[in-house]
Residue, then its C-alpha position, 0 to 999 in steps of 0.5 A: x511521465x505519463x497520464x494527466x499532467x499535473x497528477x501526482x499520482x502520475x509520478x513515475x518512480x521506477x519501482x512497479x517491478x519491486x516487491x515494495x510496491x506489490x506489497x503496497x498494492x496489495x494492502x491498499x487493495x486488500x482495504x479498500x476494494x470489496x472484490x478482492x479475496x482478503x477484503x473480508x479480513x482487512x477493509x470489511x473489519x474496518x482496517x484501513x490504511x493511513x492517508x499517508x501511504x494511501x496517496x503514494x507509494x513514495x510515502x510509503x516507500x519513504x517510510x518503510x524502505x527495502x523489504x528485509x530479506x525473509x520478512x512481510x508486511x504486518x501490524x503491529x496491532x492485529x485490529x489496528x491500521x496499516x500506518 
């Protein structure tokens, strides 16, 4: 582990390298940071992501699993929240 001790968010889980994380890296991103390129059609109409995933990729992880063969990340309500 590296980081501050005690971080939560300094939890190594071996899975930096894993489609997983990139597609949860850029949901989060594509909410919540203004420079990113598809924050006009994700965080600046107000979608967001749920508290839940927001704090960690293992909650995410936890929730989603392995990416399907051919499949992508969506919601199931265009104008709703990634949760």
């Amino acid at each position: 582990m590296h980081g501050n001790v005690g971080n939560k968010h300094s939890i190594k889980h071996g899975m930096s390298n894993s489609p997983e994380y990139g597609i949860w890296k850029q949901m989060k991103y594509r909410c919540t940071v203004p420079s990113n390129p598809g924050f006009a059609d994700y965080g600046e109409k107000g979608i967001r992501v749920c508290d839940e995933w927001l704090e960690s990729f293992e909650n995410f992880y936890n929730d989603m699993g392995n990416k399907p063969e051919g499949m992508s990340l969506d919601r199931i309500d265009v104008k709703g929240d990634y949760c």
